[in-house]
C-alpha positions in Angstrom: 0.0 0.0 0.0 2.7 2.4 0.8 4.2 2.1 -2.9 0.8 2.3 -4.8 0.2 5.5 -2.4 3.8 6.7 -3.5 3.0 6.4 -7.0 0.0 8.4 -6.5 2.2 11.3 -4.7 4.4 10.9 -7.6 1.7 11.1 -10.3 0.8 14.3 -8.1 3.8 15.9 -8.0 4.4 15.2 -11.8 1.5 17.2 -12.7 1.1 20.2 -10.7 4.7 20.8 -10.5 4.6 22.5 -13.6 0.7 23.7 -14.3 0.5 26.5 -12.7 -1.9 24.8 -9.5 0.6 24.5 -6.9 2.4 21.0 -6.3 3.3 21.4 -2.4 -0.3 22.4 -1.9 -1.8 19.6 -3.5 0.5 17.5 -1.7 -0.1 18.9 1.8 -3.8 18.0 0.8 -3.1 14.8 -0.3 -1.6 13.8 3.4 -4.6 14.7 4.7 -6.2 11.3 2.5 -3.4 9.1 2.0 -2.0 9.0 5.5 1.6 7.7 4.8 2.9 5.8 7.6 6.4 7.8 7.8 7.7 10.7 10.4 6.8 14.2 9.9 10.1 14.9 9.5 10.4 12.2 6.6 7.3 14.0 4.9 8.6 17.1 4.7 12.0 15.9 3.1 10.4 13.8 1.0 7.4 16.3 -0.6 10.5 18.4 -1.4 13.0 15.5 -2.9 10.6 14.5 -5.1 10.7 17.4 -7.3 13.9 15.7 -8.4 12.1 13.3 -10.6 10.1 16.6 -12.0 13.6 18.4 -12.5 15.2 15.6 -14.6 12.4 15.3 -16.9 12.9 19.3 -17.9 16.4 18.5 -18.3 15.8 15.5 -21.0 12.9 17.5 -23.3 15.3 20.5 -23.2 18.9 19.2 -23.3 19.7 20.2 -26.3 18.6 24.3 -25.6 20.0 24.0 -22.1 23.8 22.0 -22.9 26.2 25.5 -23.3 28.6 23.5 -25.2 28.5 22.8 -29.2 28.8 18.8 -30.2 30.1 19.8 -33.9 33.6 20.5 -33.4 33.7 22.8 -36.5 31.7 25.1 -34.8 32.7 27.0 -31.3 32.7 25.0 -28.4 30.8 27.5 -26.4 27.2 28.8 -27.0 27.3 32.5 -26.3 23.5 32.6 -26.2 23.1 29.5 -23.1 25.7 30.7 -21.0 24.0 33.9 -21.1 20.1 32.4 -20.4 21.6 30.4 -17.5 23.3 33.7 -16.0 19.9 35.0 -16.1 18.2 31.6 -14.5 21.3 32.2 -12.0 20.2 36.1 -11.3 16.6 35.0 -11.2 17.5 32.3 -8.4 19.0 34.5 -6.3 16.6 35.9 -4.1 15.1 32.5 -3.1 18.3 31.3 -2.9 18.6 34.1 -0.3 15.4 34.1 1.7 14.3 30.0 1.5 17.4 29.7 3.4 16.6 32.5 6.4 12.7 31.3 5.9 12.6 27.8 5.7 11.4 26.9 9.0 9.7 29.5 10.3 7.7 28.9 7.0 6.8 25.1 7.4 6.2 26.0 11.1 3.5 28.3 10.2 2.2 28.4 7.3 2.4 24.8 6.3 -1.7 24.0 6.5 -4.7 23.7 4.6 -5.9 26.9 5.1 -3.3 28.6 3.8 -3.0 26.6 0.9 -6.6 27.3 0.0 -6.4 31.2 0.4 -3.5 31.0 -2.1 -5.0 29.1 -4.7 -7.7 31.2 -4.6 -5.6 34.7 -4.2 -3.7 33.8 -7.4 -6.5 32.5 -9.1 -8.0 35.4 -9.1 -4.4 37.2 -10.4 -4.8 34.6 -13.6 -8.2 36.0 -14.4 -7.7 39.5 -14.1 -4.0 39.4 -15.5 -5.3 37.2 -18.6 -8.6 39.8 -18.7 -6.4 43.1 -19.4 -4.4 42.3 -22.6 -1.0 43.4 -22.8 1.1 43.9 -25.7 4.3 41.0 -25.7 7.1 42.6 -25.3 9.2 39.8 -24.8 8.8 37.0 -27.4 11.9 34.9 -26.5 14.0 34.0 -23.5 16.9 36.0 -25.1 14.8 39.3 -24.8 14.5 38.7 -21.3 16.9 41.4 -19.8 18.9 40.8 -16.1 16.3 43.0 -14.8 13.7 41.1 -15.8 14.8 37.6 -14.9 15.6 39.3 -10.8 12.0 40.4 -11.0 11.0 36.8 -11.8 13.3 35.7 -9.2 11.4 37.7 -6.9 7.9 36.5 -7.9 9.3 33.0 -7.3 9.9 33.7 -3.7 6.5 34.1 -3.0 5.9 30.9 -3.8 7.9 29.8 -0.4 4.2 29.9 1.0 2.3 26.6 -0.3 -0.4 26.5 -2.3 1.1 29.6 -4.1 2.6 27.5 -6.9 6.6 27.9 -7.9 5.4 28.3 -11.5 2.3 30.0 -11.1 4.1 32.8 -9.4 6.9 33.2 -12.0 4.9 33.0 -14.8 2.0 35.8 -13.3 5.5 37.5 -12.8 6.5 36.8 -16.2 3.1 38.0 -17.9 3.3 41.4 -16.0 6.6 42.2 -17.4 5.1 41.7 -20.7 6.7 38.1 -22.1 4.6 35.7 -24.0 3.0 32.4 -22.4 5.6 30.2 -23.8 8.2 32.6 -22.7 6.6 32.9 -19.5 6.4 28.9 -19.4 9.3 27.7 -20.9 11.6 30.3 -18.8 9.7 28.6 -15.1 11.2 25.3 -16.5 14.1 26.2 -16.5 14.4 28.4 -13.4 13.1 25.2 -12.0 16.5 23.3 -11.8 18.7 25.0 -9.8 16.1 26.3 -7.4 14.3 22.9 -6.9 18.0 21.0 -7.1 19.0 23.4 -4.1 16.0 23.2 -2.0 15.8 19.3 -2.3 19.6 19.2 -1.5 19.2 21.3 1.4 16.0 19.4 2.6 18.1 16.0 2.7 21.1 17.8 4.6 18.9 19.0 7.0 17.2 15.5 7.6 20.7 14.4 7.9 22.2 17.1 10.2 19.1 16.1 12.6 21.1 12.6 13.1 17.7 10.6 10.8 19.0 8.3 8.8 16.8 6.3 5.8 15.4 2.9 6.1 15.8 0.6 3.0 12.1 1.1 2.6 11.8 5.1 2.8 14.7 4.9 0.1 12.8 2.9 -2.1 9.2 5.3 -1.4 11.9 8.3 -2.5 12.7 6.5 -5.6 9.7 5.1 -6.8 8.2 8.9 -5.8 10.8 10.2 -8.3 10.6 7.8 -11.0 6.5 8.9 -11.1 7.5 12.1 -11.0 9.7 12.1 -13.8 7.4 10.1 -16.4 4.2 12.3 -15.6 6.2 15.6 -15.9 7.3 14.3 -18.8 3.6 14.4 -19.9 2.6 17.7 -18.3 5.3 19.3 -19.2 4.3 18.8 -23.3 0.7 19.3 -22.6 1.4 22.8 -21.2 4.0 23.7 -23.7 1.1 22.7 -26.4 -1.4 24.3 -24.6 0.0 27.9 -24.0 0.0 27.7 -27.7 -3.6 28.3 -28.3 -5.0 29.2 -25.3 -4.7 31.0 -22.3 -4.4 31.0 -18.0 -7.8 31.2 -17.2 -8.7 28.0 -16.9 -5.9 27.4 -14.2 -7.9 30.3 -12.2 -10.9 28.8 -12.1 -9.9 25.7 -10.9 -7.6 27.6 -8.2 -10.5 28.9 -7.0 -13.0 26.2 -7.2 -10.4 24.2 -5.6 -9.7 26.5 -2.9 -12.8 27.2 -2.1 -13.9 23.1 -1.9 -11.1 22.7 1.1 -12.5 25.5 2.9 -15.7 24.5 2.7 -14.4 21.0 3.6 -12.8 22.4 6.4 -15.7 24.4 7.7 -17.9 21.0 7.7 -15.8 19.3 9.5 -13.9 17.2 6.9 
């Protein structure tokens, strides 16, 4: 039971890690149903780690845009254009890098519940609508166009998604649109700011969980893996469906099932559920 319930954590994770619904918030929900048999302190390292499986399946659909080195030896070794992008995804990193270390536990100590998580997934909701209601002219049409400027202002939308149910790539996409880049712009630059930020804050998870002198059974290390492999084949999935369906259509849809989400759990919570 404990690996058919990690598979459905991983199928979780897989798909709201990338739409923009929030993946910690659904996951904090989840608990509340699947009651995994682990520590609290496991739970928390492990809702994080997971992302790993999410991360590498970025890094195999866009290897080829995000490798800074040529294969053709006729050409230069170097690609000008990468190593430029990932100083950007390095400047846009930075303030999270920053904070979600002097904010990481006072965070998860209070603000780690279900009614938090709904009053963000309806709060930004409601940003989707009205942002995707007032049309704005694209300014930025590629993730070469994105300045330094822009990509710290990113970085900074991305912090606020250190509160759960905010969503990592709903935040930095809202954060995107407002500075006038296109959906696949807005999109494709969140997958990508995704691997340092979720590499560091899974790393930093599992020395924390170390430094507290826990250790991993042989079980929880196979829940982690299996968790991660799930992850990785349904962001693999997710990952092309939003790419395909930025394309022709817009957010709004993501806001109105923030809100009818949001607004479910707190009705759930007010019955007594």
């Amino acid at each position: 039971m404990d690996i058919i319930k990690t598979i459905l954590y991983g199928v979780i994770e897989g798909i709201t890690e990338w739409l923009p619904i929030s993946s910690t918030g659904h996951l904090i929900l989840a608990e509340k149903f699947l009651n995994m048999p682990f520590s609290e302190a496991f739970l928390e390292m492990f809702r994080v780690v997971i992302q790993l499986g999410a991360i590498l399946a970025v890094v195999v659909l866009y290897f080829p845009k995000l490798w800074p080195f040529c294969a053709d030896r006729k050409q230069h070794y170097i690609k000008p254009a990468t190593w430029t992008m990932w100083f950007k995804i390095l400047v846009a990193t930075l303030p999270a890098m920053v904070l979600g270390l002097l904010l990481d536990d006072w965070l998860e100590e209070r603000l780690y519940n279900y009614i938090v998580v709904a009053a963000m997934l309806i709060l930004y909701g409601v940003f989707f609508l009205v942002i995707e209601n007032k049309k704005r002219p694209v300014r930025v049409s590629s993730i070469d166009q994105l300045s330094y400027k822009d990509a710290l202002i990113i970085g900074f939308w991305q912090v606020l998604a250190m509160i759960p149910g905010t969503s990592r790539s709903g935040a930095t996409i809202v954060g995107g649109l407002l500075l006038g880049a296109s959906r696949p712009v807005a999109a494709q630059f969140t997958f990508f700011l995704a691997i340092p930020v979720m590499f560091g804050a899974s790393l930093l998870k599992v020395v924390k969980y170390l430094m507290e002198g826990l250790t991993f059974t042989s079980h929880e290390l196979t829940v982690l893996a299996v968790g991660c492999v799930t992850a990785f084949l349904v962001s693999v999935a997710a990952i092309r469906f939003l790419v395909n369906f930025v394309k022709k259509h817009d957010f709004k849809v993501f806001g109105w099932y923030r809100i009818a989400l949001g607004v479910v759990v707190l009705a759930a919570a007010a019955f007594g559920f």
